[in-house]
C-alpha positions in Angstrom: 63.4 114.4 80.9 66.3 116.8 80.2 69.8 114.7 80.4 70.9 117.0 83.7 67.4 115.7 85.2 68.7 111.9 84.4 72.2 112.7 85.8 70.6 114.3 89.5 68.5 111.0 89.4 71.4 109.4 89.1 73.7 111.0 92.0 70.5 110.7 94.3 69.5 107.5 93.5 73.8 106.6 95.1 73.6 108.7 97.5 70.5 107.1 99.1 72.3 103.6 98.8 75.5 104.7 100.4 73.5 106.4 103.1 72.1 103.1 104.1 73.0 101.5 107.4 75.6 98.5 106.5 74.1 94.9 106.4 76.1 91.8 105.1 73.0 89.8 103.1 75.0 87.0 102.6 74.7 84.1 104.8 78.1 83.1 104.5 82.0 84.2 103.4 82.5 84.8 100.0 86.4 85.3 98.6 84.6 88.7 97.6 84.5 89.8 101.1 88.2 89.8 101.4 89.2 91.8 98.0 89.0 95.4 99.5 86.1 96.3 97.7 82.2 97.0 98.5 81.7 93.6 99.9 84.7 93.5 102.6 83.4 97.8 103.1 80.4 96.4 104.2 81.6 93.6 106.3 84.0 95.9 108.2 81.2 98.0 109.2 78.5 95.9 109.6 80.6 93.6 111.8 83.7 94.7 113.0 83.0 97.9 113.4 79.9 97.3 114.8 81.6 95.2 117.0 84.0 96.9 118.1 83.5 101.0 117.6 85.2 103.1 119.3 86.5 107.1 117.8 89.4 105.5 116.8 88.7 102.4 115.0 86.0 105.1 113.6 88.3 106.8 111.4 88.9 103.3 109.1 92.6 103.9 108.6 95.6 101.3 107.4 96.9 102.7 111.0 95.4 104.1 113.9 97.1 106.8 115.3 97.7 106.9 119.1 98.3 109.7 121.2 100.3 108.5 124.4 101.7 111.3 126.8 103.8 114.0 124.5 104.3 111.1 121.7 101.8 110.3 118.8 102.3 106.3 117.6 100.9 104.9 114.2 100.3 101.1 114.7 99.0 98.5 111.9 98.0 94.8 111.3 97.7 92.6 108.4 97.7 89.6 106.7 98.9 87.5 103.8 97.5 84.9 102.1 99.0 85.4 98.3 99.3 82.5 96.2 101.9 81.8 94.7 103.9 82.1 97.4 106.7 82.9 95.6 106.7 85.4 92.4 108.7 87.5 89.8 110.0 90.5 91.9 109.3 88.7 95.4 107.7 86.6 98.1 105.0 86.1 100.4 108.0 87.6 103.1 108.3 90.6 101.2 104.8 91.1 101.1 104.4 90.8 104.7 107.1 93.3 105.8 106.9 96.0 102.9 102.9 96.1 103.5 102.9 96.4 107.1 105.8 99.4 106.7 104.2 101.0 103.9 100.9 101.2 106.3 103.0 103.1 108.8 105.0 105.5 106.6 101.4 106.6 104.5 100.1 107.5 108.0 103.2 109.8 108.6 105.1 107.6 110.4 108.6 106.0 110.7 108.3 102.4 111.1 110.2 101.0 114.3 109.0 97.1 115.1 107.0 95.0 113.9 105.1 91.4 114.4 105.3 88.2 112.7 103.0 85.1 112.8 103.1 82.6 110.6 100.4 79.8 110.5 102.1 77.2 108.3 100.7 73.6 107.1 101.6 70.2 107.5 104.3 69.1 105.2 105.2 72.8 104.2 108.8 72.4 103.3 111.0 73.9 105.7 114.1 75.1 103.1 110.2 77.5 101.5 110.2 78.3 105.4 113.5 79.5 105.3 113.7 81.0 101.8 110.6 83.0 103.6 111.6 84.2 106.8 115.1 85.4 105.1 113.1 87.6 102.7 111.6 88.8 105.7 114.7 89.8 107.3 116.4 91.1 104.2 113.3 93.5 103.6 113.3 94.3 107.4 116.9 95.3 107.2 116.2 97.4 103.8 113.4 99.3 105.8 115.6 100.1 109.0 112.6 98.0 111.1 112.8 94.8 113.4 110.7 92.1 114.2 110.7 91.7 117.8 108.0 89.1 118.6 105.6 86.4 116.9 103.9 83.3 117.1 104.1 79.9 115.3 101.0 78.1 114.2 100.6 74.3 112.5 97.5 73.1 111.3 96.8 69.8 109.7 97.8 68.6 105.7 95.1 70.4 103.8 93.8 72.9 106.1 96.3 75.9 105.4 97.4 76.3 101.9 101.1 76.1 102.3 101.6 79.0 104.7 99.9 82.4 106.0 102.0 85.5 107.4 99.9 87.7 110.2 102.1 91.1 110.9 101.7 93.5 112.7 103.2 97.0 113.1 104.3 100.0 115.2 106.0 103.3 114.1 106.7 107.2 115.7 105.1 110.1 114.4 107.8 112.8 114.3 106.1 116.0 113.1 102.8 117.5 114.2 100.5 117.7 111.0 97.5 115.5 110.9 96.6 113.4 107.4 93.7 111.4 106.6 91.0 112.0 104.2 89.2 114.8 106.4 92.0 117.2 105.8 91.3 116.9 101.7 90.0 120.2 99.9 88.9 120.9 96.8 91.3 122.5 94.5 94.0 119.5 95.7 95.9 118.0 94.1 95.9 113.6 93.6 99.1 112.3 92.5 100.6 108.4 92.4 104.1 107.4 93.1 104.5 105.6 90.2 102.9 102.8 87.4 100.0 101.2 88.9 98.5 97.5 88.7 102.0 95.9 88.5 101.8 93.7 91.4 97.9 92.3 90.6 99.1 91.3 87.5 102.3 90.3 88.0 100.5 87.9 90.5 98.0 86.9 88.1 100.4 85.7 85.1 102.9 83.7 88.1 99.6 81.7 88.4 100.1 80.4 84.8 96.1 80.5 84.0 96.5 82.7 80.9 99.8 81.6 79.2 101.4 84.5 79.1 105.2 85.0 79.6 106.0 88.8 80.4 109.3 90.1 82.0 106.8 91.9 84.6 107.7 91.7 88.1 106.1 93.0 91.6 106.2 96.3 92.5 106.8 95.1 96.4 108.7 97.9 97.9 108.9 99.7 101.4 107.8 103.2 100.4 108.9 105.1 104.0 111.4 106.9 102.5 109.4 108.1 99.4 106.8 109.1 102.0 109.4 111.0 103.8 110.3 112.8 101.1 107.3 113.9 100.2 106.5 115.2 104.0 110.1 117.0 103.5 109.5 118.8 100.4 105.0 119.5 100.5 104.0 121.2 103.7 100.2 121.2 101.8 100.4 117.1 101.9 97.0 116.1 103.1 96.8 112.2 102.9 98.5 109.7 101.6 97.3 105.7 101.3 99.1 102.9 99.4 97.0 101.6 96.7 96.9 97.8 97.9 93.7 95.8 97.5 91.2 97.6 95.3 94.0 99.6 93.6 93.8 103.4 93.3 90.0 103.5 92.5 89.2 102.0 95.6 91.3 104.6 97.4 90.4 107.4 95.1 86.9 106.7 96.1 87.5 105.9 99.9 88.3 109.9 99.9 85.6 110.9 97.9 83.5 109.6 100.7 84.8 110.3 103.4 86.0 114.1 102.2 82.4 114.7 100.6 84.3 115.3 97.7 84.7 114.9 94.0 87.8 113.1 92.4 88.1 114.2 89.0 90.6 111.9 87.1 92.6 112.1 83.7 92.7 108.9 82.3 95.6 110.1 80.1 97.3 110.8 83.1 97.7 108.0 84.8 101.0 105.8 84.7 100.3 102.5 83.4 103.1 99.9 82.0 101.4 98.8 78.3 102.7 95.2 79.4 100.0 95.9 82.7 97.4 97.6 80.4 97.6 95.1 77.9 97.1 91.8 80.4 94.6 93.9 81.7 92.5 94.2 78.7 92.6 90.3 77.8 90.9 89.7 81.7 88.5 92.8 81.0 89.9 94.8 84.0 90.3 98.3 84.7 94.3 99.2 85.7 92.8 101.6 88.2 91.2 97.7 90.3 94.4 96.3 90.3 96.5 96.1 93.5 100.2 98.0 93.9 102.3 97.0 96.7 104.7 99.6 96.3 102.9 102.8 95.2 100.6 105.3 97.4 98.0 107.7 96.2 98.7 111.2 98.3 96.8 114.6 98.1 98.5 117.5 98.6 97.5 120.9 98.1 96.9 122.1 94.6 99.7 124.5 94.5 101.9 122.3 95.7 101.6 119.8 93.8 104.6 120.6 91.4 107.1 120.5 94.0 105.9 117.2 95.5 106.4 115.3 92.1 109.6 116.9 91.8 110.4 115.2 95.1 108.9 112.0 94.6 110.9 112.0 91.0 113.7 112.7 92.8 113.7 109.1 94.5 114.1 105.9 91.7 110.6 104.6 93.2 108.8 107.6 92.3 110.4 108.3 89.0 107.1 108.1 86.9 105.6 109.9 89.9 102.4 112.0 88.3 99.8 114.4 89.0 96.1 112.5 88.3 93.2 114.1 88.7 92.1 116.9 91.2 89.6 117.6 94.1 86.5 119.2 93.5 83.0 120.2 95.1 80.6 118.0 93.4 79.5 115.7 92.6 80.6 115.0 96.2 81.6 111.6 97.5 81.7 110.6 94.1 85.2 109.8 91.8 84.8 110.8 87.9 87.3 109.6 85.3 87.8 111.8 82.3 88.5 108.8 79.4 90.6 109.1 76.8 87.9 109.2 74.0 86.3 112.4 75.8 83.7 111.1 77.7 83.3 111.2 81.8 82.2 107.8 83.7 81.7 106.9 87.2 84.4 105.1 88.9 82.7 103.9 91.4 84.6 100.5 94.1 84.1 97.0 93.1 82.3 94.4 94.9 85.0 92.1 94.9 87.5 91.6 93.1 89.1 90.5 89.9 92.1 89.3 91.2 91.7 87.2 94.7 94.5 86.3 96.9 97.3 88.9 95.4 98.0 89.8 98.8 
């Protein structure tokens, strides 16, 4: 068997296995399920969408756009659960509002209002409360955005682990182009707005398991007017997604499928802090798994793709903005990472992940 013969094997033997109807095999909840990888892919289906299907839900966006009257409207929800609540470069009240903007403004929007419920614990202090809620406002105020309604939850000592923010999010769709991962081609372009895996690991050393002291701090940012940029200055933008749970594999790959496309990407390209790569190595994870919380994986079109980086470059959070990797034909559905000594792997989505509760 000729090596091309083993590789078709290959391909065939994943495409079967994606093709499969969803089924969660577990019998119960897993931390897995909830790290953005193959094992919360299969629980959304299998589940919730199940449950719930409808054309919109259908498309599996961070936002579903709505189409009311003359106006198209992006709206969000999501949830934070990060521990430590508090951590170099920010807060669990960052989190929650620079997460639920940055859903909006990747789906073409510009955030307006948003949500906020909290579900906090007996005995939570109320000066972390505060310390919380005034992130929240300072990073609402940063992002142009108001919270206009919520809801306040206790439970008892032991049942909540400190406190949990619930958001949720609505913005206006100003322009008439449609993004998502149907509109990518092959011969795009894939670029990232900047260094990736700071946040996972930033999260990671705060916890104090390794030892380490770094002067490593969050990426947490509201990226609406990087996304607005971009918009401005590539007409040829197809999609754009902030690389959150998963990191930019996961999103890299979420295109791949739903495009039917390849992803072919340059290791050597990709922008990676050596403080991030080297705490990476010592837990034996891949940059490309760890979670950003203020950097988005766009694909624009291929000749484009020049002037987008010059406008991302142009704004200080996407100074180290850079072209990837690019669309291609096939293997389709699949993402292929060009390594540094030469070789090409698959880079295919976790089924878990690494790094629980970073987010």
């Amino acid at each position: 068997m000729t090596t091309s013969d083993r590789e078709r094997q290959v391909l065939n033997r994943i495409e079967r296995t994606r093709r499969r109807r969803p089924k969660v095999r577990e019998e119960r909840i897993t931390l897995a399920h909830g790290a953005g990888g193959k094992a919360t892919q299969t629980l959304v289906e299998a589940v919730f969408l199940e449950a719930f299907r409808n054309p919109v839900l259908e498309q599996l966006d961070d936002s579903a756009v709505l189409e009311i009257g003359p106006s198209r409207l992006a709206l969000t929800t999501d949830s934070f659960v990060v521990t430590p609540l508090f951590f170099p470069g920010g807060d669990i009240g960052h989190l929650a509002i620079n997460g639920t903007v940055n859903d909006l403004a990747v789906s073409g929007a510009r955030p307006l209002y948003l949500t906020a419920g909290f579900i906090i614990e007996e005995g939570f202090p109320v000066a972390d409360l505060i310390r919380i809620a005034t992130s929240m406002r300072e990073a609402a105020d940063a992002a142009d955005v108001h919270v206009v309604t919520g809801d306040t939850k206790v439970v008892q000592r032991g049942k909540g682990d400190g406190c949990y923010v619930t958001t949720a999010g609505v913005g206006v769709i100003e322009h008439d182009r449609r993004l998502g991962p149907s509109e990518v081609r092959p011969g795009d372009a894939v670029i990232v707005s900047g260094p990736i895996g700071d946040h996972g690991i930033t999260i990671m050393l705060a916890r104090g398991d390794l030892g380490i002291e770094s002067d490593l701090v969050s990426d947490t940012a509201s990226l609406h007017e990087l996304a607005a940029a971009l918009l401005d200055a590539a007409p040829g933008v197809r999609m754009m997604r902030d690389a959150t749970r998963g990191g930019v594999a996961t999103v890299l790959n979420e295109v791949a499928r739903a495009a039917e496309v390849a992803v072919v990407v340059e290791e050597d390209a990709i922008p990676v802090r050596p403080e991030v790569r080297g705490a990476a190595e010592l837990l034996g994870i891949d940059p490309l798994y760890v979670a950003c919380e203020g950097r988005f994986v766009a694909v624009v079109d291929g000749a484009e793709s020049d002037r987008a980086v010059e406008a991302l470059r142009r704004h200080p959070l996407g100074a180290r903005a850079a072209v990837i990797g690019r669309v291609g034909e096939a293997p389709a559905g699949l993402v292929l990472l060009k390594t540094a000594f030469g070789g090409t792997r698959i880079c295919d989505v976790l089924v878990g992940d690494p790094l629980p509760r970073i987010c």
